[in-house]
N, CA, C and O atoms as a DFTB+ gen file, in Angstrom:
396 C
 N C O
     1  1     -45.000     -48.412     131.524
     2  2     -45.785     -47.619     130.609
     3  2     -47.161     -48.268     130.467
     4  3     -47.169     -49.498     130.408
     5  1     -48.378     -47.590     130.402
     6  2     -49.451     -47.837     130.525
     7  2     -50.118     -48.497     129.338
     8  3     -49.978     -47.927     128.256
     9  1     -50.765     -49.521     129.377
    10  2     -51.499     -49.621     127.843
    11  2     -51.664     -48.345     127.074
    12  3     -51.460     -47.271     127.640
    13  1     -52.118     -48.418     125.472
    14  2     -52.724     -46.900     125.073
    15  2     -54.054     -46.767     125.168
    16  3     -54.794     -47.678     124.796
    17  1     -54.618     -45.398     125.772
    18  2     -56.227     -45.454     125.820
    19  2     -56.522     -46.155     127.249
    20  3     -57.596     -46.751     127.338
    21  1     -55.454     -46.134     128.649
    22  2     -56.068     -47.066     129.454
    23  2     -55.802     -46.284     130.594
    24  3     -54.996     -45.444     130.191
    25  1     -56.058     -46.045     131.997
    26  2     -55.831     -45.232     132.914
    27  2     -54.459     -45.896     133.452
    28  3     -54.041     -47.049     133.557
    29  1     -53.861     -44.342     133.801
    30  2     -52.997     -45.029     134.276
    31  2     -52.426     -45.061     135.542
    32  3     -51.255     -44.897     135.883
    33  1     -53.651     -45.350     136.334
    34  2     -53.666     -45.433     137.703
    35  2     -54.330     -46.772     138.081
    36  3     -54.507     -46.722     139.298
    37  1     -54.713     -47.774     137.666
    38  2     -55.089     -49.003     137.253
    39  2     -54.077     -49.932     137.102
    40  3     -53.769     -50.459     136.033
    41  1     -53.619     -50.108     138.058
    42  2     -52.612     -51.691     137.784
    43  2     -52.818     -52.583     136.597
    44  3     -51.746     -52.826     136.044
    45  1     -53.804     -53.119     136.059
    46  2     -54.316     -53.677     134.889
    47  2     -53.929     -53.165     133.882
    48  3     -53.461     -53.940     133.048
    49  1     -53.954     -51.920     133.595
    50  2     -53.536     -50.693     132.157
    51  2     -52.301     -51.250     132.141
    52  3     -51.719     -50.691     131.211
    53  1     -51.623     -51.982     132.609
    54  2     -49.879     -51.477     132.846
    55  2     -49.682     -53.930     131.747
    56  3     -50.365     -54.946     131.874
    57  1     -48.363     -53.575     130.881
    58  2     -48.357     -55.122     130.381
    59  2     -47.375     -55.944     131.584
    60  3     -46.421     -55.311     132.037
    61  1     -47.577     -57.061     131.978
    62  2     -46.864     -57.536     132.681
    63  2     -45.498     -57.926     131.935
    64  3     -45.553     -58.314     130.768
    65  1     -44.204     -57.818     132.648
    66  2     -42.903     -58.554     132.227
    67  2     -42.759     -59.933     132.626
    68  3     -43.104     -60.533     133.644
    69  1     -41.861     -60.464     131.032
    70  2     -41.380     -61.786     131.505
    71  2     -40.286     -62.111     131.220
    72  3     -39.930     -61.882     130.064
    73  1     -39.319     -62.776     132.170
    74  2     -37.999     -62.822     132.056
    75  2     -38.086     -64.481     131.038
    76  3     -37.017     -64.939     130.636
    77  1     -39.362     -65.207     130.729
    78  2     -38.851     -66.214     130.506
    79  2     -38.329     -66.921     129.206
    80  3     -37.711     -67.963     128.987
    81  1     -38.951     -65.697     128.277
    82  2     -38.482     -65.652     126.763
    83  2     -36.732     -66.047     127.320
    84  3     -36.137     -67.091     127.051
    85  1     -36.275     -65.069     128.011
    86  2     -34.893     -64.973     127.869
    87  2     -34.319     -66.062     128.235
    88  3     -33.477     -66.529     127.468
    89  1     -34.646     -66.828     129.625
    90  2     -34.237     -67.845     130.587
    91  2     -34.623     -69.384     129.100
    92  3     -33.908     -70.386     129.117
    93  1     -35.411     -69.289     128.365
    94  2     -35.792     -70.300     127.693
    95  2     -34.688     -70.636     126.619
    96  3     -34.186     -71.736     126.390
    97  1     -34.391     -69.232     125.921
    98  2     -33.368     -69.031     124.784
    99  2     -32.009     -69.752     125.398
   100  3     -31.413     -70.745     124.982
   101  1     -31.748     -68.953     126.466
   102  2     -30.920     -69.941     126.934
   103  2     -30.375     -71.360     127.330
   104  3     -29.300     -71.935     127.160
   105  1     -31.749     -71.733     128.024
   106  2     -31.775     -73.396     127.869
   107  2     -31.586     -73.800     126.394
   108  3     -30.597     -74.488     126.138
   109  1     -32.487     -73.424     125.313
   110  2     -32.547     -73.453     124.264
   111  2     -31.109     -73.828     123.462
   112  3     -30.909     -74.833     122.781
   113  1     -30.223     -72.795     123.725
   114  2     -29.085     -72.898     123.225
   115  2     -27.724     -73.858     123.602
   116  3     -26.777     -74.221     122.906
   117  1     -28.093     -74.109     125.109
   118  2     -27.278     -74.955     125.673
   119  2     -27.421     -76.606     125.290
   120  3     -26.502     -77.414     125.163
   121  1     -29.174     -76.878     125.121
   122  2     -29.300     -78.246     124.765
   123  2     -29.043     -78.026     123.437
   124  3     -28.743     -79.136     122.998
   125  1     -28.979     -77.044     122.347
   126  2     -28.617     -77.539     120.948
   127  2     -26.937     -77.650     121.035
   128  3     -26.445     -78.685     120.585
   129  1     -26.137     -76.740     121.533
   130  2     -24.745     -77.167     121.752
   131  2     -24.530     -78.418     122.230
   132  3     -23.437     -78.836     121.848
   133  1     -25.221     -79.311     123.020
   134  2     -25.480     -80.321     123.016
   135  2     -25.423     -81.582     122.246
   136  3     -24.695     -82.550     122.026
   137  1     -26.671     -81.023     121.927
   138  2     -27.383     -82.296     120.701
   139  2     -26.537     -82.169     119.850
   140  3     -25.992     -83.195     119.444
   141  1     -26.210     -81.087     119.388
   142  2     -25.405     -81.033     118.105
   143  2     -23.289     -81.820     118.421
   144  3     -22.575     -82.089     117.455
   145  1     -22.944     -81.945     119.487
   146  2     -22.097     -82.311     119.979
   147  2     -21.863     -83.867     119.915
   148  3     -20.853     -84.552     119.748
   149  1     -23.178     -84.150     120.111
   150  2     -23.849     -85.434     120.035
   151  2     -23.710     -86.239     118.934
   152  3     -22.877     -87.122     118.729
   153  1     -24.589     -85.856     118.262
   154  2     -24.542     -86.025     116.679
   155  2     -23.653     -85.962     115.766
   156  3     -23.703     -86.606     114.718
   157  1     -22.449     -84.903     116.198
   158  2     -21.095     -85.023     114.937
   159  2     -20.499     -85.742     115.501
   160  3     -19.909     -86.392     114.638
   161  1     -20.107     -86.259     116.863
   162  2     -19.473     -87.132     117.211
   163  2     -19.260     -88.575     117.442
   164  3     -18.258     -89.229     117.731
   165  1     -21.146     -89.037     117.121
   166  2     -21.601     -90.240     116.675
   167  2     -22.025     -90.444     115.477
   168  3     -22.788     -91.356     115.158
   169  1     -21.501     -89.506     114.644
   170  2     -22.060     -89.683     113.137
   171  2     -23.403     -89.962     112.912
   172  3     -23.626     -90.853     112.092
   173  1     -24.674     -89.232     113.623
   174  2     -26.032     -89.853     113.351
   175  2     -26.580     -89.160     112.063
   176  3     -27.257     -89.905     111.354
   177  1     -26.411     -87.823     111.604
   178  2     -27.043     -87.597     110.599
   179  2     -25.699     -87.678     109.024
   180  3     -24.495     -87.446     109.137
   181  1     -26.135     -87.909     108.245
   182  2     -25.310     -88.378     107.158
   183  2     -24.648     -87.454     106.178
   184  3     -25.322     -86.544     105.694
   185  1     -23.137     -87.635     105.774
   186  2     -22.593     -86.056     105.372
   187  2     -23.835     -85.832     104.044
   188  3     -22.804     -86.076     103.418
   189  1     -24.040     -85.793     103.861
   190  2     -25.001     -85.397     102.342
   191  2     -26.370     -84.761     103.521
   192  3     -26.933     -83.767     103.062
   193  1     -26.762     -85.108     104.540
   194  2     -27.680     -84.122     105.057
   195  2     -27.242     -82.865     105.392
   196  3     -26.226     -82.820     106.085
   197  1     -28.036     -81.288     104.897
   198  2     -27.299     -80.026     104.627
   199  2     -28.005     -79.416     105.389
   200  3     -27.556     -78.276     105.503
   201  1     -29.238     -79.627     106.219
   202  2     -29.994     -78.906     106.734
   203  2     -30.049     -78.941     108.575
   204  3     -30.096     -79.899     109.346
   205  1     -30.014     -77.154     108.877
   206  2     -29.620     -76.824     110.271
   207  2     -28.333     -77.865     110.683
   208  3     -28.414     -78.807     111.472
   209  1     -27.262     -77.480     110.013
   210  2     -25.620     -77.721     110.494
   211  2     -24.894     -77.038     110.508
   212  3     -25.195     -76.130     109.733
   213  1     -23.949     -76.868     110.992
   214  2     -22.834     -75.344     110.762
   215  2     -21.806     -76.073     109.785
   216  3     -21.208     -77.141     109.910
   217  1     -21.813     -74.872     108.502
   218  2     -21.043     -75.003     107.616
   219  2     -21.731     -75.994     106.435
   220  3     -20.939     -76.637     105.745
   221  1     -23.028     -76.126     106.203
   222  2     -23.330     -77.071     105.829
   223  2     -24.852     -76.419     105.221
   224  3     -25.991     -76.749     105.552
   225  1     -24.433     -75.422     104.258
   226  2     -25.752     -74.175     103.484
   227  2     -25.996     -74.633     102.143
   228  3     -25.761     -75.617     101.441
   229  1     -26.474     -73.690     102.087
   230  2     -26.914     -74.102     100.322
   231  2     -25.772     -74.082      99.236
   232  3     -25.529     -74.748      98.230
   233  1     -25.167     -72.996      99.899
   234  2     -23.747     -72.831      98.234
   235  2     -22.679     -74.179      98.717
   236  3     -21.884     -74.632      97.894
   237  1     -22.759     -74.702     100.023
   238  2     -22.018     -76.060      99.479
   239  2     -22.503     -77.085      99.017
   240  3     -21.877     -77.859      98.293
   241  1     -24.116     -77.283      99.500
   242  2     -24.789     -78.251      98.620
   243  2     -24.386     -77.721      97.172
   244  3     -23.826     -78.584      96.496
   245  1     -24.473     -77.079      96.851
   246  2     -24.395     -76.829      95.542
   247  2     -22.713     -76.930      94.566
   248  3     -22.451     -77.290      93.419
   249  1     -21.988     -76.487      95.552
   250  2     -20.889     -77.033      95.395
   251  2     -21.061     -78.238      95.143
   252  3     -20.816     -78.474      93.960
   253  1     -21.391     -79.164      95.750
   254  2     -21.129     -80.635      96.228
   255  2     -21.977     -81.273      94.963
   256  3     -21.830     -82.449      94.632
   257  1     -22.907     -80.341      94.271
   258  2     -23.650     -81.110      93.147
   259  2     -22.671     -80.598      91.921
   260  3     -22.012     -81.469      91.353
   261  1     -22.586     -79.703      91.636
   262  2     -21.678     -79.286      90.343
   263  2     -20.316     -80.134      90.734
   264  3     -20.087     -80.802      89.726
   265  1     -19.391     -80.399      91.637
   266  2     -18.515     -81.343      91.616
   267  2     -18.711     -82.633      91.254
   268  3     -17.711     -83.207      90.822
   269  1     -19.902     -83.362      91.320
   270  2     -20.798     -84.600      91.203
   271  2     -20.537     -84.670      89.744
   272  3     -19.839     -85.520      89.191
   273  1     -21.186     -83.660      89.160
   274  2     -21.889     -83.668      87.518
   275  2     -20.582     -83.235      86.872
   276  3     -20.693     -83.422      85.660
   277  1     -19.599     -82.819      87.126
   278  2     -17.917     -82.991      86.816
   279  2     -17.381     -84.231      87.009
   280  3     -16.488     -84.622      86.258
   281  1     -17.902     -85.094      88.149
   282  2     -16.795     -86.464      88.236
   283  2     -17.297     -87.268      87.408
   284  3     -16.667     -87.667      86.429
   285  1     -18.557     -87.637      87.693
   286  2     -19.504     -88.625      86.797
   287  2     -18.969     -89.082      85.787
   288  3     -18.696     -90.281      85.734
   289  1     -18.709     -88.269      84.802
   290  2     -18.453     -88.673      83.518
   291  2     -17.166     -89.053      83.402
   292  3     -16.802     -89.484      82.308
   293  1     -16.180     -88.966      84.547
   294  2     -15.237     -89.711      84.152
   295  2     -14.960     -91.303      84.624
   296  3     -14.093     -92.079      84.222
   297  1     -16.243     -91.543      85.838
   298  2     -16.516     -93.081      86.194
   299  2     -17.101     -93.842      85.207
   300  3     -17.141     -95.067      85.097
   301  1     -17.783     -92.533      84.139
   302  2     -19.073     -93.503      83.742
   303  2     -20.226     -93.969      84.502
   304  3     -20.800     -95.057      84.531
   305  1     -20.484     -92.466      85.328
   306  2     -21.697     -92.855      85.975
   307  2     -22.581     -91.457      85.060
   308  3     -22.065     -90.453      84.569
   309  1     -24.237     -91.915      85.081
   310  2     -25.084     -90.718      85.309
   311  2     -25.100     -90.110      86.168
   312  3     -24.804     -90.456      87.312
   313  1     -25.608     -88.603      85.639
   314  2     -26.046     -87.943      86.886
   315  2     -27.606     -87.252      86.775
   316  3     -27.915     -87.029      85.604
   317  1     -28.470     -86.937      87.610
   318  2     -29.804     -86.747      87.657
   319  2     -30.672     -85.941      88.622
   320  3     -30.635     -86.335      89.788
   321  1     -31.178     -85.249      88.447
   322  2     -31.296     -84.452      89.872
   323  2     -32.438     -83.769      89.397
   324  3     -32.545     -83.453      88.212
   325  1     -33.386     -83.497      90.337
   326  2     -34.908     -82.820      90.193
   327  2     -35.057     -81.593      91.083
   328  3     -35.067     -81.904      92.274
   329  1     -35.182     -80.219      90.836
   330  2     -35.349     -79.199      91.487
   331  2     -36.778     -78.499      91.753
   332  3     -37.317     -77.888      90.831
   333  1     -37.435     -78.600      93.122
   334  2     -38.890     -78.447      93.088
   335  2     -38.362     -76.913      93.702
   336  3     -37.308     -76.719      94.308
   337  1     -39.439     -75.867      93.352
   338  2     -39.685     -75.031      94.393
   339  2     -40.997     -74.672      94.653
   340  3     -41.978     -74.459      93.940
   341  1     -40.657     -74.644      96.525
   342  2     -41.913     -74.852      97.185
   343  2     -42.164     -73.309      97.653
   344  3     -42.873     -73.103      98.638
   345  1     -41.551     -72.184      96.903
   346  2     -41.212     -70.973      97.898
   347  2     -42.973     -70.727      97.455
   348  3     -43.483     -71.011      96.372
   349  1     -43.735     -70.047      98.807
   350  2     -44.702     -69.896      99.082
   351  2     -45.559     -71.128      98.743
   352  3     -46.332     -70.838      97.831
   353  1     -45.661     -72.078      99.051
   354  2     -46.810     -73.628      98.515
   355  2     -47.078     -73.407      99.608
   356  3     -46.365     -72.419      99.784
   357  1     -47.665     -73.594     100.690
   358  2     -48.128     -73.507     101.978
   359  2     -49.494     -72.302     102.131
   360  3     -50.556     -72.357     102.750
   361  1     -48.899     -71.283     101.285
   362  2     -49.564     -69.734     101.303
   363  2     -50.531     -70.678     100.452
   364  3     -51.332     -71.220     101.212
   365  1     -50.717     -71.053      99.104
   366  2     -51.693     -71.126      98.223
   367  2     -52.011     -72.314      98.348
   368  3     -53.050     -72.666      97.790
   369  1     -51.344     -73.159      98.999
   370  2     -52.645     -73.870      99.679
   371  2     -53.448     -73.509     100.699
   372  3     -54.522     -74.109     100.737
   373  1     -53.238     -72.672     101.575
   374  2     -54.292     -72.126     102.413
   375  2     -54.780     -71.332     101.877
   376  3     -55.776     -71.021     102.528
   377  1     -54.699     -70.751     101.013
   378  2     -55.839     -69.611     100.223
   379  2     -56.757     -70.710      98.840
   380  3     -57.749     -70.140      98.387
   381  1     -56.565     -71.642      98.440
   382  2     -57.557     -72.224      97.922
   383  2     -58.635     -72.686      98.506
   384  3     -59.697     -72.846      97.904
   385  1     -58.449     -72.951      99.787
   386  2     -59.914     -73.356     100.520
   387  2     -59.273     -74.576     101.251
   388  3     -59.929     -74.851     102.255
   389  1     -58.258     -75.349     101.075
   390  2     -57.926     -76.910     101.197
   391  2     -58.080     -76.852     102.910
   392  3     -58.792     -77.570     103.613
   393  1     -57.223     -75.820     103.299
   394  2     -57.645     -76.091     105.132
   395  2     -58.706     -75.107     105.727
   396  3     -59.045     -75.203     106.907
């Protein structure tokens, strides 16, 4: 199919295909089955890290903190925890001028 607005008898008018999006995804997926194979089986990242793992989202972090702030008090430990949100900080810092 021809660009829009372009002749379409003009080799140029026409978008070229690429298979390599696809061929990449694939590599893509094979080295994270990988890495990730890697990593649970040498224990490199630490159970309390929740981010990009399978099975390992926000409602069990969250699990895993409300179970916390239930045990605590029967060790006699504190518990303490600080909740930032960053949803859009990136946006308004680039719209103040900073970059």
């Amino acid at each position: 199919m021809a660009k829009p607005g372009k002749n379409s008898d003009d080799i140029a008018s026409y978008r070229p295909i690429s298979l390599l999006p696809i061929i990449s995804k694939i590599l893509e997926n094979i080295q994270l089955q990988r890495l990730t194979l890697v990593t649970e089986e040498s224990k490199l990242t630490p159970s309390e890290h929740f981010g990009f793992r399978q099975k390992h989202g926000t409602i069990e972090q969250a699990h895993r903190l409300v179970n916390k702030i239930h045990t605590d008090p029967e060790h006699k430990r504190y518990s303490s925890a600080a909740f930032i949100d960053i949803n859009q900080a990136f946006d308004k810092v680039w719209h103040t001028g900073l970059f």
